[in-house]
mmCIF file of the N, C-alpha and C atoms, coordinates in Angstrom:
data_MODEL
# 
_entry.id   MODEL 
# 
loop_
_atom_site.group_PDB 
_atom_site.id 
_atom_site.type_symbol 
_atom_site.label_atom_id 
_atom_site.label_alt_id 
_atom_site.label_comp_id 
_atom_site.label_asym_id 
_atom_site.label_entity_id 
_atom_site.label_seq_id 
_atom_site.pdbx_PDB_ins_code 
_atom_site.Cartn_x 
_atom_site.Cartn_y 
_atom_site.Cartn_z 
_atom_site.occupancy 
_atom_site.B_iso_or_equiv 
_atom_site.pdbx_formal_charge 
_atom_site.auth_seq_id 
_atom_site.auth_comp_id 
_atom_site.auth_asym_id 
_atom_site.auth_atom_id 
_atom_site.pdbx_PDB_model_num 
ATOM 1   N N  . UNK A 1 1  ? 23.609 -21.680 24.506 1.00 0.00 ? 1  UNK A N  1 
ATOM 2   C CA . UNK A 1 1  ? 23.186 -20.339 24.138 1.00 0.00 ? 1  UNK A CA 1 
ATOM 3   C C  . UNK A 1 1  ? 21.660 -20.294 24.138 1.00 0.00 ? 1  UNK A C  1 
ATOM 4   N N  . UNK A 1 2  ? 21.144 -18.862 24.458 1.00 0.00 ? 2  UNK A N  1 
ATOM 5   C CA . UNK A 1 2  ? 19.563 -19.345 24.713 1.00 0.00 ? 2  UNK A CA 1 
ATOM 6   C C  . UNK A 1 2  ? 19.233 -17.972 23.612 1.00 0.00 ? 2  UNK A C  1 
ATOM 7   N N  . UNK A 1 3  ? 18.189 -19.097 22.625 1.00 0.00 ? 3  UNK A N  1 
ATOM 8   C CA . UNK A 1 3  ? 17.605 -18.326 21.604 1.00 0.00 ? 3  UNK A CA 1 
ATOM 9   C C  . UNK A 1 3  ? 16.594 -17.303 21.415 1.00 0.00 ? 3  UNK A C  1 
ATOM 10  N N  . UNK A 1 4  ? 16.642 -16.571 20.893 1.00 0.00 ? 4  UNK A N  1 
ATOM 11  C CA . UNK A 1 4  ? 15.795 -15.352 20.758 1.00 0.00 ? 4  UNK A CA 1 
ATOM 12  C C  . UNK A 1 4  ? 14.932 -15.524 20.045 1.00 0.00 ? 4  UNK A C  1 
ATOM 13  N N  . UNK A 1 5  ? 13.415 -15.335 20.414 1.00 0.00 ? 5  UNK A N  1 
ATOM 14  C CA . UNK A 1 5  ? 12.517 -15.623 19.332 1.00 0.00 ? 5  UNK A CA 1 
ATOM 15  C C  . UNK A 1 5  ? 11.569 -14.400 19.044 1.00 0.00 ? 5  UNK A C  1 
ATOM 16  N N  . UNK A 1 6  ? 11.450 -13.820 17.945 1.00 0.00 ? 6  UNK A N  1 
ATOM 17  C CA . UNK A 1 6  ? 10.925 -12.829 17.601 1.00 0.00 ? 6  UNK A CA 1 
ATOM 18  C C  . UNK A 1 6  ? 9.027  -13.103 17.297 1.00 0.00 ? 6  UNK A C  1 
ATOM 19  N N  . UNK A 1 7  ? 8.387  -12.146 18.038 1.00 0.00 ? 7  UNK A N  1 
ATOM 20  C CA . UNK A 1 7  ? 6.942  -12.361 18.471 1.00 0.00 ? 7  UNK A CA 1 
ATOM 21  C C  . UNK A 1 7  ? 5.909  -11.505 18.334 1.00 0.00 ? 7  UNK A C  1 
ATOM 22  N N  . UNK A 1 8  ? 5.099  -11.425 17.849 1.00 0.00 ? 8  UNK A N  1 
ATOM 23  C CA . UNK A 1 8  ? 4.254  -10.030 18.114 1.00 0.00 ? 8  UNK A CA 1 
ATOM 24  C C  . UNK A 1 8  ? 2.925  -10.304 18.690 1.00 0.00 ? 8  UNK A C  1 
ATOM 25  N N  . UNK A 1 9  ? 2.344  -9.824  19.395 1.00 0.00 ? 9  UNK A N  1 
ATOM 26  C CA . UNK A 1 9  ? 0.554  -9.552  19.945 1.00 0.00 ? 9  UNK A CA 1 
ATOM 27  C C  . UNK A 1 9  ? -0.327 -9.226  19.311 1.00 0.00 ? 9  UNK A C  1 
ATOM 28  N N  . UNK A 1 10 ? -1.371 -10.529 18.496 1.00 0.00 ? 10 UNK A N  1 
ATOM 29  C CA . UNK A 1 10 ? -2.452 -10.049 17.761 1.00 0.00 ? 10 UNK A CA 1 
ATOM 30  C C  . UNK A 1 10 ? -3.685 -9.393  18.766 1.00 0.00 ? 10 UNK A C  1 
ATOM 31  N N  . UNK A 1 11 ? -4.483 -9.173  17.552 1.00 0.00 ? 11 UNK A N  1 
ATOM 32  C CA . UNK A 1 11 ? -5.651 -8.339  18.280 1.00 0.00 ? 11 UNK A CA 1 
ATOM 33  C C  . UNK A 1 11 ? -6.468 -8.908  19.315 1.00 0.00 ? 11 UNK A C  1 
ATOM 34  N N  . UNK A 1 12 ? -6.412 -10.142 19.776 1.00 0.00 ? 12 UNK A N  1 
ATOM 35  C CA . UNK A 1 12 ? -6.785 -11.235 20.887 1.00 0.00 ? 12 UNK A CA 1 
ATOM 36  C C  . UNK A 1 12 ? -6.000 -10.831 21.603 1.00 0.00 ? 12 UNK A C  1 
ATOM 37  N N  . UNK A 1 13 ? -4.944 -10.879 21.949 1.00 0.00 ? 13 UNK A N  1 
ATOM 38  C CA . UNK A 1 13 ? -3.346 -10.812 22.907 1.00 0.00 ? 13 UNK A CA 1 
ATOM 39  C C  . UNK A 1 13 ? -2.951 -12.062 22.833 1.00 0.00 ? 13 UNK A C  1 
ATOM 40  N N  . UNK A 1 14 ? -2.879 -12.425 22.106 1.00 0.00 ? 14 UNK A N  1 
ATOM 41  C CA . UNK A 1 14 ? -2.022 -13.839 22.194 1.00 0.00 ? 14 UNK A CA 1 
ATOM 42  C C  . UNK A 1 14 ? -0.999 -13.814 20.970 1.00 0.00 ? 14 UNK A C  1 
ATOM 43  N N  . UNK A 1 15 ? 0.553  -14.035 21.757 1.00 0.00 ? 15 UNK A N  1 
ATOM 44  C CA . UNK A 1 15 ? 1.765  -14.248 21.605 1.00 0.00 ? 15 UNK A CA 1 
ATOM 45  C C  . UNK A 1 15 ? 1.809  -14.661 20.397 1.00 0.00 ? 15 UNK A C  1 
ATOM 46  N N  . UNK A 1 16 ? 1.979  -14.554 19.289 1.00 0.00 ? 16 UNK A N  1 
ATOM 47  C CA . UNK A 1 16 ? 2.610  -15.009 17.814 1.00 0.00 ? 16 UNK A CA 1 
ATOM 48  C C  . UNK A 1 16 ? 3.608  -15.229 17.749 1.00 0.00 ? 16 UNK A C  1 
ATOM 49  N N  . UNK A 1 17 ? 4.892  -15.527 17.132 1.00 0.00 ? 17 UNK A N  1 
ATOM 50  C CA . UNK A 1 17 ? 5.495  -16.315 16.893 1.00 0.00 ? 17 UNK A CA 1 
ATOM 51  C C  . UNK A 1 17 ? 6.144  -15.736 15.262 1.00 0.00 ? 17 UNK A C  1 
ATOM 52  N N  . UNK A 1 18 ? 6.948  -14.893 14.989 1.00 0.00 ? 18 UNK A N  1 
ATOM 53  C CA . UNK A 1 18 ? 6.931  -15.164 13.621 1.00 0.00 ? 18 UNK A CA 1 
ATOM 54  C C  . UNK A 1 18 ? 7.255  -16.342 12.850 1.00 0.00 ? 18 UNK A C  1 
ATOM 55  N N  . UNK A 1 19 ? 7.947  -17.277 13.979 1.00 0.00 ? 19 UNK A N  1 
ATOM 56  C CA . UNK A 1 19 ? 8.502  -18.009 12.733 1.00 0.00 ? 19 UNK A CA 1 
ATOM 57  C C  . UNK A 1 19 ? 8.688  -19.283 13.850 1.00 0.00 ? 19 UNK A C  1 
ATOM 58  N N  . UNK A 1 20 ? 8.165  -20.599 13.522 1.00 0.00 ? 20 UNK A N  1 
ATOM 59  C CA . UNK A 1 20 ? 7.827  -21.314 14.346 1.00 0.00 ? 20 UNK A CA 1 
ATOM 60  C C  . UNK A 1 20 ? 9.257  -22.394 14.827 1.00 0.00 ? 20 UNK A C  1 
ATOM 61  N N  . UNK A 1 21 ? 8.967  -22.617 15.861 1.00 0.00 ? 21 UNK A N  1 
ATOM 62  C CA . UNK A 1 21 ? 9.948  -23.231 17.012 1.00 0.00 ? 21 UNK A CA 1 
ATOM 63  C C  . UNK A 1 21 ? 8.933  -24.451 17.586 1.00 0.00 ? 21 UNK A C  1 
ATOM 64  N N  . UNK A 1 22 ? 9.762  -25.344 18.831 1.00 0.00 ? 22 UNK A N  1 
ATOM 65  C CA . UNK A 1 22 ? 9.299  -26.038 19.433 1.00 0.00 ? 22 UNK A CA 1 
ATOM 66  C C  . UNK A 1 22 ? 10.021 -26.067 21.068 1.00 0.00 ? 22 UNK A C  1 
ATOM 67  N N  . UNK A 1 23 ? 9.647  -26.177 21.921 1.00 0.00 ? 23 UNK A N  1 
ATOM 68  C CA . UNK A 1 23 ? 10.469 -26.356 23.210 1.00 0.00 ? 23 UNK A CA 1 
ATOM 69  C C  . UNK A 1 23 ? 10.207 -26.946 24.159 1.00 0.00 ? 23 UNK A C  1 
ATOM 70  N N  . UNK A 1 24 ? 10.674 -28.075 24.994 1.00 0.00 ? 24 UNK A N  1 
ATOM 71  C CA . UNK A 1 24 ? 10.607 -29.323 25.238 1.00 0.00 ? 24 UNK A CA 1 
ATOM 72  C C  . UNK A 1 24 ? 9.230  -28.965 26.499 1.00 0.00 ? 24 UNK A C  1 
ATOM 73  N N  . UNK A 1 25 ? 8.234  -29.649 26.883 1.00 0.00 ? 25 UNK A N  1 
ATOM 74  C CA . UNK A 1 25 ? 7.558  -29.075 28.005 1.00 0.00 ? 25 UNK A CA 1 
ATOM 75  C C  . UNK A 1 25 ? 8.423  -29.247 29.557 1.00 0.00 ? 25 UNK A C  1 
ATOM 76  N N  . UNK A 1 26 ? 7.704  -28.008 30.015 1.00 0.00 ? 26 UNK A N  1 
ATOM 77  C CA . UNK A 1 26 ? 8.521  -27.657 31.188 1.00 0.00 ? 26 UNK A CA 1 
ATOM 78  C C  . UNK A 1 26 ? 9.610  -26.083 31.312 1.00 0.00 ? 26 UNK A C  1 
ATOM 79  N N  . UNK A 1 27 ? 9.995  -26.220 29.431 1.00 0.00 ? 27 UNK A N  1 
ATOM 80  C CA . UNK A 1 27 ? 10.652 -25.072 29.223 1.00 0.00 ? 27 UNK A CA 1 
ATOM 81  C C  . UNK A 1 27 ? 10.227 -23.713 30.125 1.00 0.00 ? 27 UNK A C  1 
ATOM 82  N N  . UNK A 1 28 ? 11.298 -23.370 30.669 1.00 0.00 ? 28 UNK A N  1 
ATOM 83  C CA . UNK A 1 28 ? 10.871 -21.448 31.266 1.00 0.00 ? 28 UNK A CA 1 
ATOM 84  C C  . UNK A 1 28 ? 11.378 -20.385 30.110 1.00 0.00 ? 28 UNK A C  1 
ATOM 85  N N  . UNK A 1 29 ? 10.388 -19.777 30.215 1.00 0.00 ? 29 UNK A N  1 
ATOM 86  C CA . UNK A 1 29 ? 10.623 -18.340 29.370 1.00 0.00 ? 29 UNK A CA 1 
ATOM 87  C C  . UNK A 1 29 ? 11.076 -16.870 29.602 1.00 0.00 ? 29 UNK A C  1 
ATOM 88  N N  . UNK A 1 30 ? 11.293 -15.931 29.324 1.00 0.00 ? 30 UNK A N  1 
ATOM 89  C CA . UNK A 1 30 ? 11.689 -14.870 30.087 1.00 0.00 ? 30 UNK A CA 1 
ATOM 90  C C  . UNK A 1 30 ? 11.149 -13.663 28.404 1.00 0.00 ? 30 UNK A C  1 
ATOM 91  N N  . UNK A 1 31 ? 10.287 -13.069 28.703 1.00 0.00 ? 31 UNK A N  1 
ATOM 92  C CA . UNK A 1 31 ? 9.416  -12.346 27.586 1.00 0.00 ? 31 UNK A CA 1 
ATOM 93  C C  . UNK A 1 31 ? 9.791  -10.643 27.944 1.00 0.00 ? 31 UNK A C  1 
ATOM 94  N N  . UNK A 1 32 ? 10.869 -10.404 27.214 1.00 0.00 ? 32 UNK A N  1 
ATOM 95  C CA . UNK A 1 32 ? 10.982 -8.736  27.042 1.00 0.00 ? 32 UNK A CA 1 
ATOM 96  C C  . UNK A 1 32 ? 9.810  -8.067  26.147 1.00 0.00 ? 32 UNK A C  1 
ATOM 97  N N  . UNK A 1 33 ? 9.002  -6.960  26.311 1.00 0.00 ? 33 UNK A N  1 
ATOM 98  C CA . UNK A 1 33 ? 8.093  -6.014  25.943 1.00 0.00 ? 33 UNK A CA 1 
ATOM 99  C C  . UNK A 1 33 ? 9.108  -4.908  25.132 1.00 0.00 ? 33 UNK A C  1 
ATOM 100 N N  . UNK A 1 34 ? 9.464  -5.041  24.147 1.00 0.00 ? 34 UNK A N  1 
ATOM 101 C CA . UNK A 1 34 ? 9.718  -3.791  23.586 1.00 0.00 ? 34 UNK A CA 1 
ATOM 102 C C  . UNK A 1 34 ? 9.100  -2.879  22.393 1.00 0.00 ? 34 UNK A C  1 
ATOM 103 N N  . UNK A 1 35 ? 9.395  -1.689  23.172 1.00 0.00 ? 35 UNK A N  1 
ATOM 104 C CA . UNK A 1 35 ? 8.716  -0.475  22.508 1.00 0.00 ? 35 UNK A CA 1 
ATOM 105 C C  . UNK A 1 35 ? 8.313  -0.448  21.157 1.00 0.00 ? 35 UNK A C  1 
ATOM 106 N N  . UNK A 1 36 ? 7.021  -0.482  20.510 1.00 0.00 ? 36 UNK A N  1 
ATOM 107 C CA . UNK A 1 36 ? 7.020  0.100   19.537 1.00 0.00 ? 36 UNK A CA 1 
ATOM 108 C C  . UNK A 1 36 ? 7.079  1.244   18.247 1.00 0.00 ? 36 UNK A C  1 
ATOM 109 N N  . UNK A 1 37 ? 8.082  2.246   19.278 1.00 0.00 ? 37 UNK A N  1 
ATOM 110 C CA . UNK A 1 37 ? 7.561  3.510   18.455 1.00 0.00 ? 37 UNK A CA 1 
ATOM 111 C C  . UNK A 1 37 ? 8.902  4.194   17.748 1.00 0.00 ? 37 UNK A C  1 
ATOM 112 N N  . UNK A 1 38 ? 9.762  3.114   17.219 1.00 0.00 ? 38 UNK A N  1 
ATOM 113 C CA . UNK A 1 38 ? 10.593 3.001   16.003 1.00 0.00 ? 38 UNK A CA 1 
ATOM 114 C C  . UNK A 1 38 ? 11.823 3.436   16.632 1.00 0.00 ? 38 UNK A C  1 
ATOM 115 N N  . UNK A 1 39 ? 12.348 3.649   17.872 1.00 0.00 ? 39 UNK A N  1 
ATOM 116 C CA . UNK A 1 39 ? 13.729 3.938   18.145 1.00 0.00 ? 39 UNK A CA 1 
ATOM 117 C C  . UNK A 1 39 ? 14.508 3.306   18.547 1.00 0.00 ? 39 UNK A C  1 
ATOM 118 N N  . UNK A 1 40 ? 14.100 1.965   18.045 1.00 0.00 ? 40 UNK A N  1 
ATOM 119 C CA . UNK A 1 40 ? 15.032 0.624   18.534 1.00 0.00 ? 40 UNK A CA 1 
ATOM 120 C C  . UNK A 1 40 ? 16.727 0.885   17.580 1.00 0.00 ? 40 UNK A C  1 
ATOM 121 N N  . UNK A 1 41 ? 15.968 1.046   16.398 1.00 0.00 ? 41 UNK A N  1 
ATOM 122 C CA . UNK A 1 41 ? 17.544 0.844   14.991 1.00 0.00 ? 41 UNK A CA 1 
ATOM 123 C C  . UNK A 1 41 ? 17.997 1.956   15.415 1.00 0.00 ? 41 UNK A C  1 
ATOM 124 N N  . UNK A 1 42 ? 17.847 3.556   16.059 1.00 0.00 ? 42 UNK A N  1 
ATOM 125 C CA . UNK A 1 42 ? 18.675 4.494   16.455 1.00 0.00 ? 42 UNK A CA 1 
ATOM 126 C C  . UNK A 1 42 ? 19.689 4.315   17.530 1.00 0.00 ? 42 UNK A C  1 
ATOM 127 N N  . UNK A 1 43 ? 18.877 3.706   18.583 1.00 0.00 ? 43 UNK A N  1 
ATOM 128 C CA . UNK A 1 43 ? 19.401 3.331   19.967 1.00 0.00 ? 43 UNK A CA 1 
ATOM 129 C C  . UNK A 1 43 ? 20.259 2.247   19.717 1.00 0.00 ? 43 UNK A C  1 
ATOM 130 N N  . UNK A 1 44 ? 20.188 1.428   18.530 1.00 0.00 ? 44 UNK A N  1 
ATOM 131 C CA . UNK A 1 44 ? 20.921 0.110   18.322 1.00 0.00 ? 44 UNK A CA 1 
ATOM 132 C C  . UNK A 1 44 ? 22.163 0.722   17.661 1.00 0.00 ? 44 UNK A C  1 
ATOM 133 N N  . UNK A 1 45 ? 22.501 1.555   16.777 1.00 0.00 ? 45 UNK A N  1 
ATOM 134 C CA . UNK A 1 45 ? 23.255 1.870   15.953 1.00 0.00 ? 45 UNK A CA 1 
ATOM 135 C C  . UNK A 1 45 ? 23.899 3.396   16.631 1.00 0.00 ? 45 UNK A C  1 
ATOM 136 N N  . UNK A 1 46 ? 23.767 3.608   17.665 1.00 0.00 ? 46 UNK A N  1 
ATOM 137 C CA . UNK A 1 46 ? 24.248 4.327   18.643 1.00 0.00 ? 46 UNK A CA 1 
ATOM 138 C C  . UNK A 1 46 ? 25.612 4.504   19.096 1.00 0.00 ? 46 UNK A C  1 
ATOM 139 N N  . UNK A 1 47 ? 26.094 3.234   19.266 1.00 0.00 ? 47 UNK A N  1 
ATOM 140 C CA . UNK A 1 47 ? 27.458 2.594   19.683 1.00 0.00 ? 47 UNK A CA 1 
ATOM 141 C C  . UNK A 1 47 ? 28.386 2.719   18.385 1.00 0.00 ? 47 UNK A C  1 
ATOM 142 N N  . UNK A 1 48 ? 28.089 2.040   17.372 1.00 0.00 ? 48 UNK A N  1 
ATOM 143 C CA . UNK A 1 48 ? 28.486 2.065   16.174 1.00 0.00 ? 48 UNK A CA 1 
ATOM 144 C C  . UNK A 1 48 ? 29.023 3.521   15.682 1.00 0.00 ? 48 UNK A C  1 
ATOM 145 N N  . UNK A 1 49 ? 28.071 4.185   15.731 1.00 0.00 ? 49 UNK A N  1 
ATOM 146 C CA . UNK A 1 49 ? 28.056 5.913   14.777 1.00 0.00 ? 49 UNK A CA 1 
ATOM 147 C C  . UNK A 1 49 ? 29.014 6.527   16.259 1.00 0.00 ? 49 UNK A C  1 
ATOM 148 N N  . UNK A 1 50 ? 29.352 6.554   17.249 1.00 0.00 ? 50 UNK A N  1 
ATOM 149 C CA . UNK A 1 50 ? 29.841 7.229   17.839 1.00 0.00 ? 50 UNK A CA 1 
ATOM 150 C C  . UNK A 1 50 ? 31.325 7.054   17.839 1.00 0.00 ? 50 UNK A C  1 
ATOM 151 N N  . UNK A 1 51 ? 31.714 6.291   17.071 1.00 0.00 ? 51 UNK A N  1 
ATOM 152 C CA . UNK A 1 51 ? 33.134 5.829   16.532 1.00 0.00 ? 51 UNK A CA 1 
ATOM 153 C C  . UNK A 1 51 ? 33.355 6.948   15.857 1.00 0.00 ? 51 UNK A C  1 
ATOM 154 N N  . UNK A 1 52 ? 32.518 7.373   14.854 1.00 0.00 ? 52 UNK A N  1 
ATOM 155 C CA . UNK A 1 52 ? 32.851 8.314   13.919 1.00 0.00 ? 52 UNK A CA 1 
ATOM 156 C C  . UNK A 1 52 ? 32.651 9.732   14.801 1.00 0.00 ? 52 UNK A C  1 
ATOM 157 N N  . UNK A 1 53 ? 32.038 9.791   15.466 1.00 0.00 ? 53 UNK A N  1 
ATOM 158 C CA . UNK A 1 53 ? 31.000 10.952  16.012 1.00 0.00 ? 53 UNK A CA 1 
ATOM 159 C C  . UNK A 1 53 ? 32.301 11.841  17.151 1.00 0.00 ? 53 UNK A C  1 
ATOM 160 N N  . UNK A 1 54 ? 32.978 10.609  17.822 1.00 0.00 ? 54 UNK A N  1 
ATOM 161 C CA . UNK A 1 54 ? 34.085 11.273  18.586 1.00 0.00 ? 54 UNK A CA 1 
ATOM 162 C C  . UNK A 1 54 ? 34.967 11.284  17.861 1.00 0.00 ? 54 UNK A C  1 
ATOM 163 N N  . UNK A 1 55 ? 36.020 11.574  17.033 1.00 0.00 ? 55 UNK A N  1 
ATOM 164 C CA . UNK A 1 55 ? 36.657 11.659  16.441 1.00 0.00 ? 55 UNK A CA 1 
ATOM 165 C C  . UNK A 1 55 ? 36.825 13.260  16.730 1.00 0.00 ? 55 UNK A C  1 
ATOM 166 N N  . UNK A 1 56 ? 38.422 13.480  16.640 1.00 0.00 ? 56 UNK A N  1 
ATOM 167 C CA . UNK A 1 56 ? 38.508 14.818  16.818 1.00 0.00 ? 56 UNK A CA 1 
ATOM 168 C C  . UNK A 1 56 ? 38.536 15.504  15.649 1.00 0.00 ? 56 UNK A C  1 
ATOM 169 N N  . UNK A 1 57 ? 38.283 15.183  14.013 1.00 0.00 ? 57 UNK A N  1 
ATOM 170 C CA . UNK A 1 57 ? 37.795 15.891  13.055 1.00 0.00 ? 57 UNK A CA 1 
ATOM 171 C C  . UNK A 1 57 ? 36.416 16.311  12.867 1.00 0.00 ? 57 UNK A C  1 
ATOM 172 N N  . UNK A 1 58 ? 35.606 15.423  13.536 1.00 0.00 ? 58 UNK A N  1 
ATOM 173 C CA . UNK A 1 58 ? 34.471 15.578  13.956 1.00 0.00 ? 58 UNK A CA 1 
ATOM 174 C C  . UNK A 1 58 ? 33.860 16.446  14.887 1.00 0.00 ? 58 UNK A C  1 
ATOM 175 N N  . UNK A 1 59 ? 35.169 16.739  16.336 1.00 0.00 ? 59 UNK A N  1 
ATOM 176 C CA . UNK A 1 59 ? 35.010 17.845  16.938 1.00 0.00 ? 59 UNK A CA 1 
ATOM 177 C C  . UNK A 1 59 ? 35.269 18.921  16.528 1.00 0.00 ? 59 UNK A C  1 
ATOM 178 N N  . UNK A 1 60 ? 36.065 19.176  15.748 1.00 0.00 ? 60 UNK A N  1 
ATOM 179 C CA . UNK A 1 60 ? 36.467 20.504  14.991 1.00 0.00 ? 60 UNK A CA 1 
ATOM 180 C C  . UNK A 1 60 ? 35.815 20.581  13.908 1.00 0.00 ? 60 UNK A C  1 
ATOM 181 N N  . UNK A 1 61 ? 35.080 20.166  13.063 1.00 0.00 ? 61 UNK A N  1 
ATOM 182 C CA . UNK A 1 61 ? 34.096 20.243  12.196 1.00 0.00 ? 61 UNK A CA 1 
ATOM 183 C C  . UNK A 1 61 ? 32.684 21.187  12.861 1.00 0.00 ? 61 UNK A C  1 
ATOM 184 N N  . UNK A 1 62 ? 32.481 20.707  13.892 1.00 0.00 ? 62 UNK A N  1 
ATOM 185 C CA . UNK A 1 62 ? 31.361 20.894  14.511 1.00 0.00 ? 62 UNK A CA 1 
ATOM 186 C C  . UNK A 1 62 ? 31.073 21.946  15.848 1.00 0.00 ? 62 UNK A C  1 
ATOM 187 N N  . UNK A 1 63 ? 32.359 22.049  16.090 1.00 0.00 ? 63 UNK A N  1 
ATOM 188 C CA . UNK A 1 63 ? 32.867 23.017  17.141 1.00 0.00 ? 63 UNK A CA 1 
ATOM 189 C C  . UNK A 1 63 ? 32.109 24.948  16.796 1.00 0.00 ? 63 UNK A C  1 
ATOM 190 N N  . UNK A 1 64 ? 32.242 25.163  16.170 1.00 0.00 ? 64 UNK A N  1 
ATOM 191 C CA . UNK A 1 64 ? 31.176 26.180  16.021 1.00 0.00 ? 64 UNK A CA 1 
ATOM 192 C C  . UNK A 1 64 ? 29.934 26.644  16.571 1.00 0.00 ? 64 UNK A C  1 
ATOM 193 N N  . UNK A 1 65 ? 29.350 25.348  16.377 1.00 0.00 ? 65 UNK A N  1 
ATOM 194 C CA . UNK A 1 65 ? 27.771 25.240  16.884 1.00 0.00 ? 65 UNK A CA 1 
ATOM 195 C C  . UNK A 1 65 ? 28.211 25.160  18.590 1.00 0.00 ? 65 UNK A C  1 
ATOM 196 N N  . UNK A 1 66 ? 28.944 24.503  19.720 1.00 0.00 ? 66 UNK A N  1 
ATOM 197 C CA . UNK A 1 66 ? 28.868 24.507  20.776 1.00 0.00 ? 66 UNK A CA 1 
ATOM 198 C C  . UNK A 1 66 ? 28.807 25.566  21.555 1.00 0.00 ? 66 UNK A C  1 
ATOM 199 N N  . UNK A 1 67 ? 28.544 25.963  22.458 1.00 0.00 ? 67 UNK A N  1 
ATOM 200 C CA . UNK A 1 67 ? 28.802 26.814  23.304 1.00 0.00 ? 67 UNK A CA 1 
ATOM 201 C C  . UNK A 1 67 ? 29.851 27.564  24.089 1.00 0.00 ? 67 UNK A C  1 
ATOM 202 N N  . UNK A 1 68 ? 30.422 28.651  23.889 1.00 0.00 ? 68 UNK A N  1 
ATOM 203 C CA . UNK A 1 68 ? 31.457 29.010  24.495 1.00 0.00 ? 68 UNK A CA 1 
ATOM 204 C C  . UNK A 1 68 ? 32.473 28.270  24.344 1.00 0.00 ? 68 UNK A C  1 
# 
């Protein structure tokens, strides 16, 4: 399994680390950039809430507001 390490960019640009690791030299990396502008926990919890969200009490609750 390949571990996830959580990182942030100080005011230099260099890679931080919250919480320290070690990895053998030679290791390859693969560095995702994600967004900072707080819509990660919406987009994450997306899947989850739409359990409730389709529900057909949920459509008829809400059915009013739609269109035609």
């Amino acid at each position: 399994m390949f571990p996830t390490i959580e990182a942030e960019v100080d005011a230099k640009g260099q890679i931080r680390p919250k919480e320290p690791f070690a990895l053998p030299p030679g290791s390859r990396l693969l560095i995702t950039v994600l967004e900072s502008d707080g819509a990660e926990p919406a987009l994450l919890s997306e899947t989850a809430l739409a359990a409730d969200w389709e529900r057909p009490e949920e459509a008829a609750a809400w059915s009013h507001l739609s269109p035609g």
